[in-house]
KETILO-389747 format. One record per residue (C-alpha): residue number from 1; chain; x, y, z. Coordinates in steps of 0.5 Angstrom, whole numbers, plus 500, padded with zeros to 3 digits. Example, Ala and Ser with C-alpha at 12.3 -4.5 7.8 and 13.67 -1.06 7.14 Angstrom:
1_A_525_491_516
2_A_527_498_514
REM end
This chain:
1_A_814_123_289
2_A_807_125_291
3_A_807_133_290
4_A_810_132_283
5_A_804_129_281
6_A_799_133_286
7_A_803_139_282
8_A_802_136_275
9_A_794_135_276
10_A_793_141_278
11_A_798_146_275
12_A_794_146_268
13_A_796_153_265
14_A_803_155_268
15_A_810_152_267
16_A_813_150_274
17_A_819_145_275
18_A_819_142_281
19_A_827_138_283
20_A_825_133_289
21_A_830_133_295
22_A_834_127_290
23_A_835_132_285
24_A_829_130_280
25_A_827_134_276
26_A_818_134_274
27_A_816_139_269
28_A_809_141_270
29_A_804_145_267
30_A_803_147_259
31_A_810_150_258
32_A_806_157_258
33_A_808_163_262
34_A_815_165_265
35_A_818_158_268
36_A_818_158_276
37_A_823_152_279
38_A_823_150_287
39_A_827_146_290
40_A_825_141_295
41_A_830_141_301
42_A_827_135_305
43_A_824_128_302
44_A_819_128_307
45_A_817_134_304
46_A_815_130_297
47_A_809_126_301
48_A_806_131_307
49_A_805_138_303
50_A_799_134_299
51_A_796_134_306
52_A_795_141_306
53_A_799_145_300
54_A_795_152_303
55_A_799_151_309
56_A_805_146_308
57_A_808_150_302
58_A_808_157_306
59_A_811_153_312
60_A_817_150_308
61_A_818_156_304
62_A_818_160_311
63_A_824_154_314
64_A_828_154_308
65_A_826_147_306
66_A_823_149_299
67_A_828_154_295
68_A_826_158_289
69_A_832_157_284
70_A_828_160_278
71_A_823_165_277
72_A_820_169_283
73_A_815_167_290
74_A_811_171_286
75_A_811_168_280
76_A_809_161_284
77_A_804_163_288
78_A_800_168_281
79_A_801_160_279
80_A_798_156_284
81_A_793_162_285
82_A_790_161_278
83_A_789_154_278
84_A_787_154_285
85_A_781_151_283
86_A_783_145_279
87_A_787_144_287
88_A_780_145_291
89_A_777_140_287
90_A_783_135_287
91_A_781_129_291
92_A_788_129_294
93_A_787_134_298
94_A_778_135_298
95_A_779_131_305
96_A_783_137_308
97_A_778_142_306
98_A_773_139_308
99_A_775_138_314
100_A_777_146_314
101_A_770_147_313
102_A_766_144_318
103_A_771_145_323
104_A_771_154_321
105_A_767_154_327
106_A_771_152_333
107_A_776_158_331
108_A_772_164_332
109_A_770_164_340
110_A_772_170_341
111_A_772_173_348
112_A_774_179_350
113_A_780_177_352
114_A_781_172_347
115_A_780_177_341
116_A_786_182_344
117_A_791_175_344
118_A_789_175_337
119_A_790_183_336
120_A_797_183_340
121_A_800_177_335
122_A_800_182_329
123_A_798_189_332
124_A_804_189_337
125_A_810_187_333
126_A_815_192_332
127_A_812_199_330
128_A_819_200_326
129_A_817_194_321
130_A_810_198_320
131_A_814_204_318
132_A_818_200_313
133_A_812_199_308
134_A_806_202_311
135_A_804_209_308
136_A_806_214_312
137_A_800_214_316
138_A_800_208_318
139_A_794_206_314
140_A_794_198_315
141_A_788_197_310
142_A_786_197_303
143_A_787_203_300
144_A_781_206_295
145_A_785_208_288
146_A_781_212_283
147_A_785_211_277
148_A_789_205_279
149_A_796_209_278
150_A_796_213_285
151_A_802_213_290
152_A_800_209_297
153_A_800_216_300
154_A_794_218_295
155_A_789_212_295
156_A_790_212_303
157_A_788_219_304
158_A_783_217_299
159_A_781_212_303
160_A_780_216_309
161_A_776_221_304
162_A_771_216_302
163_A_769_214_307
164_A_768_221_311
165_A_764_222_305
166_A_759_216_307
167_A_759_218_313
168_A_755_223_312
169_A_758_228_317
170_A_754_233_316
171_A_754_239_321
172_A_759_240_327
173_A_760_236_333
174_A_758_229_332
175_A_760_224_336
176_A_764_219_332
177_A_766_212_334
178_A_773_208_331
179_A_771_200_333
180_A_778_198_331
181_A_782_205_331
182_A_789_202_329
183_A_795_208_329
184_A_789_213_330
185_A_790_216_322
186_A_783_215_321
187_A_780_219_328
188_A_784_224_327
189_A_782_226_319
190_A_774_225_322
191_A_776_230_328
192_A_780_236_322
193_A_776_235_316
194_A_769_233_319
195_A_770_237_326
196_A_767_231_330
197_A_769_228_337
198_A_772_222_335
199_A_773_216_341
200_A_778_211_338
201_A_778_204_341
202_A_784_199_339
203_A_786_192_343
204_A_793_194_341
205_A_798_197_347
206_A_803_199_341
207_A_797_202_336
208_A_793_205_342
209_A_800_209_345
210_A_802_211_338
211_A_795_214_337
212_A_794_218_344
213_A_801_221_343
214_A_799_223_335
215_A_793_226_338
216_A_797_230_343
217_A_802_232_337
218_A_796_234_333
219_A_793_238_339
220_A_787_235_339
221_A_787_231_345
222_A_781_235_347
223_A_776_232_342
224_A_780_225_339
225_A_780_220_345
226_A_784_213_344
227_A_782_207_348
228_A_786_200_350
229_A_778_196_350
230_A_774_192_347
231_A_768_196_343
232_A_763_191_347
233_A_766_194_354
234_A_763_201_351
235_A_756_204_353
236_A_756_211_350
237_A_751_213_344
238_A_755_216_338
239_A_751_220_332
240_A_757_216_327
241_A_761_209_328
242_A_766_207_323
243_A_769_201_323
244_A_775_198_317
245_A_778_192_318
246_A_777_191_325
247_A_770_186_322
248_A_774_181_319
249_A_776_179_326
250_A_769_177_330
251_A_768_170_326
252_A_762_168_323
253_A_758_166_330
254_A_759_172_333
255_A_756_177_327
256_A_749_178_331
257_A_753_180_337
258_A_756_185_333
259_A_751_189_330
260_A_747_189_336
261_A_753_193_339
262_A_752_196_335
263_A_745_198_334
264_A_746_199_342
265_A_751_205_341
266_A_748_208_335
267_A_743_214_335
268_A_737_213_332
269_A_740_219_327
270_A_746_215_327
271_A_750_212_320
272_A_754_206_321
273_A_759_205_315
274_A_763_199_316
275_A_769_196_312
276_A_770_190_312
277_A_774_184_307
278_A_769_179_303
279_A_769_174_298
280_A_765_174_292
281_A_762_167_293
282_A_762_161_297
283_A_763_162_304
284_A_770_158_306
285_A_775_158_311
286_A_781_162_312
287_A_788_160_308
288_A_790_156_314
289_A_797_160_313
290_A_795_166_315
291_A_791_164_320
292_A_796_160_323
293_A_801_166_323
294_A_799_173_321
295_A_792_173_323
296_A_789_168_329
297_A_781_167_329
298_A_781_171_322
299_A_775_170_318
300_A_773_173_311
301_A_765_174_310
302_A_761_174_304
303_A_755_179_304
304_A_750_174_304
305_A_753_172_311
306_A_753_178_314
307_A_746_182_311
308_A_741_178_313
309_A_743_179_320
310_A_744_186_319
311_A_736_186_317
312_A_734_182_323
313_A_738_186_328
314_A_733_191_325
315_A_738_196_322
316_A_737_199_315
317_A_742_198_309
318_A_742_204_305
319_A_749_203_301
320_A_753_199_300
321_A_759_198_295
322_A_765_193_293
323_A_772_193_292
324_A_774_189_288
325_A_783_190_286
326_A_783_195_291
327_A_786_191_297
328_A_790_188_291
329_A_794_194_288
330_A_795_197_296
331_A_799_190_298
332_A_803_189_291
333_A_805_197_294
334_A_807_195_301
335_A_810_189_298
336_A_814_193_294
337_A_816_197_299
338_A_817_191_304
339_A_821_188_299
340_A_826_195_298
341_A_826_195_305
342_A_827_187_306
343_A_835_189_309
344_A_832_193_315
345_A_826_187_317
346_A_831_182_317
347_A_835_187_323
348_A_829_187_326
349_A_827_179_326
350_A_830_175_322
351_A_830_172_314
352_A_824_166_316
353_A_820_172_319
354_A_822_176_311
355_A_820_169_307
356_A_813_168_312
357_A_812_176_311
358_A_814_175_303
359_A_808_169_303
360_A_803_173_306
361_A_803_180_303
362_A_804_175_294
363_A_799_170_297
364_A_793_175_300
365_A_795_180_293
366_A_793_174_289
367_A_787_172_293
368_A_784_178_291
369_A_786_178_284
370_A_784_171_282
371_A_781_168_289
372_A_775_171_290
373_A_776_176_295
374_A_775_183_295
375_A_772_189_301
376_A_765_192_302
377_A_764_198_305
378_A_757_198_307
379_A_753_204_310
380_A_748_202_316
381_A_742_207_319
382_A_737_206_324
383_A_732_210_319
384_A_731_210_312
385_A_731_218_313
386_A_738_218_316
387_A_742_220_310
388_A_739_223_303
389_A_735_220_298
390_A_742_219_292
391_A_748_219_293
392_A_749_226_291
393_A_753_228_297
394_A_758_222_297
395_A_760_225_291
396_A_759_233_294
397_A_763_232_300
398_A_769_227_296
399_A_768_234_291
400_A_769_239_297
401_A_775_236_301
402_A_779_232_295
403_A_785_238_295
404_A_785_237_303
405_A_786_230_301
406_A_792_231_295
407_A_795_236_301
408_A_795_230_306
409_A_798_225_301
410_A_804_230_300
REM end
């Protein structure tokens, strides 16, 4: 079959056995590692996954038409993730590549509107799934893991902590803006342990509600207010604007739009700090797969993308820092805990939306352990006397407020 020898040119390390839909059995790979057997359920299957395996493989095995009989989806995915590579060279596959490449740009219009469809398909779905894997802030981000054996709790309040930290918050009062406010968890540590006026804005309904009333429970709807709008509907001048996972969303042929936004909100004081998922190399489209499923007009930057057009918005790059397994050690955590929770998620949709859920959280852990993609938090001034000369206060301030964020973790 087709696949089978896709399969056998491009699986040069690993031990997979393939059962095609008559029931015969390839081997490929070098015979190292744990051997992982699928099974394909439809012959038609052994001729279209080659034309596009990124995004065939995960729809068959979301159907049920591809089975796994030996091994684990994990084990499957870490193999393909390794070889990956030998895959995007296979001129069996090139063309679609190629095509995905040039065609990139036709996926990021992103009007207003547009942008809250996108966010509505993930953000809206039920708020009982997130409680099953999330941490219990609802931190949908990557966490920041000091040693690499914190609890979720503790790298997510850590998380919150680092990027106060760049933030500068360095006196009372401060105006703080949230572009992308999810649950409200982020604004809500702004407000306690750096006494600003937080405005958080999400295009989510079901965020934006939980968030308002988290604000209300905590006592603080005097001083964080949450809003269901676009960040470009909003013309107020805020002295901190923080953005985390919200930047992955605006496509590379809006990026200049978004940091003049920006640069229109900020003070002439003002620190910027945004947090965003990158890769470490050549610029290229999004898995086709999660594109298609889990997060529509998605787009993953490099840093050579995104600061020229920081600089020629005139704005000023003080810090910047990459993350490099920490988005992968907090996926393998929420995929644990989706998985121990896999009963529950099944009550609520069913098992195709466990096995597509399964897909997403393995396939983007490995992305980052062996794809090239990390996150960059890059902190952005409009004046080189914005923040201090080192980053003695970074370090201060995480010093200063690190029992507040174990407390919370708790």
């Amino acid at each position: 079959m087709l696949f089978q020898k896709l399969m056998q040119k491009v699986v040069e390390k690993g031990n997979l056995r393939l059962i095609g839909a008559g029931g015969r059995v390839y081997d490929c790979g070098d015979g190292s590692g744990e051997r992982c057997t699928l099974r394909l359920h439809n012959r038609a299957l052994e001729y279209t996954l080659v034309l596009n395996p990124p995004l065939y493989l995960a729809e068959a095995y979301m159907n049920g038409t591809i089975s796994v009989e030996e091994g684990s989806l994990r084990g499957f995915i870490e193999m393909l993730a390794r070889n990956y590579h030998v895959l995007e060279n296979n001129r069996l596959v090139t063309l679609g590549f190629a095509l995905a490449r040039h065609t990139r740009h036709l996926k990021q219009y992103n009007p207003v509107g547009k942008a809250q469809q996108n966010v509505a398909h993930h953000y809206d779905l039920s708020g009982e799934l997130y409680d099953l894997f999330l941490d219990t802030d609802r931190q949908y981000s990557c966490a920041y893991f000091r040693n690499g054996d914190e609890s979720l709790e503790q790298a997510q309040a850590d998380k919150k902590l680092h990027l106060a930290a760049k933030l500068y918050l360095n006196r009372p009062g401060l105006k703080l803006l949230d572009i992308g406010s999810g649950w409200g968890g982020l604004g809500l540590y702004m407000a306690q342990a750096g006494d600003c006026d937080v405005t958080g804005v999400t295009l989510s309904t079901e965020q934006h509600k939980l968030s308002c009333e988290r604000a209300k429970k905590a006592g603080l709807e005097d001083r964080v207010k949450f809003h269901l709008r676009d960040y470009r509907e909003d013309d107020n001048r805020y002295d901190r604007i923080v953005s985390v996972g919200m930047f992955e969303h605006v496509g590379k042929k809006n990026y200049r739009e978004f940091f003049e936004k920006v640069s229109s909100l900020l003070a002439d004081d003002g620190v910027f700090v945004l947090h965003s998922v990158g890769r470490v190399n050549d610029p290229g489209p999004v898995n086709p797969f999660i594109r298609k499923y889990i997060f529509p007009g998605t787009d993953v930057p490099t840093l050579g993308e995104v600061l020229p057009v920081i600089e020629d918005c005139m704005l000023t790059v003080t810090d910047v820092e990459v993350l490099r397994l920490h988005y992968a050690e907090t996926l393998r955590h929420w995929e644990e805990r989706f998985q121990a929770n896999r009963g529950k998620v099944a009550e609520l949709y069913d098992e195709r939306f466990c096995r597509m859920w399964e897909a997403y959280l393995v396939g983007c852990e490995m992305g980052f352990r062996h794809q090239g993609l990390m996150v960059f938090q890059i902190q952005i001034t409009k004046s080189a006397t914005a923040v201090p000369q080192t980053r003695d206060y970074i370090y201060e301030w995480e010093h200063r407020h690190a029992g507040e964020a174990s407390q919370a973790a708790e």
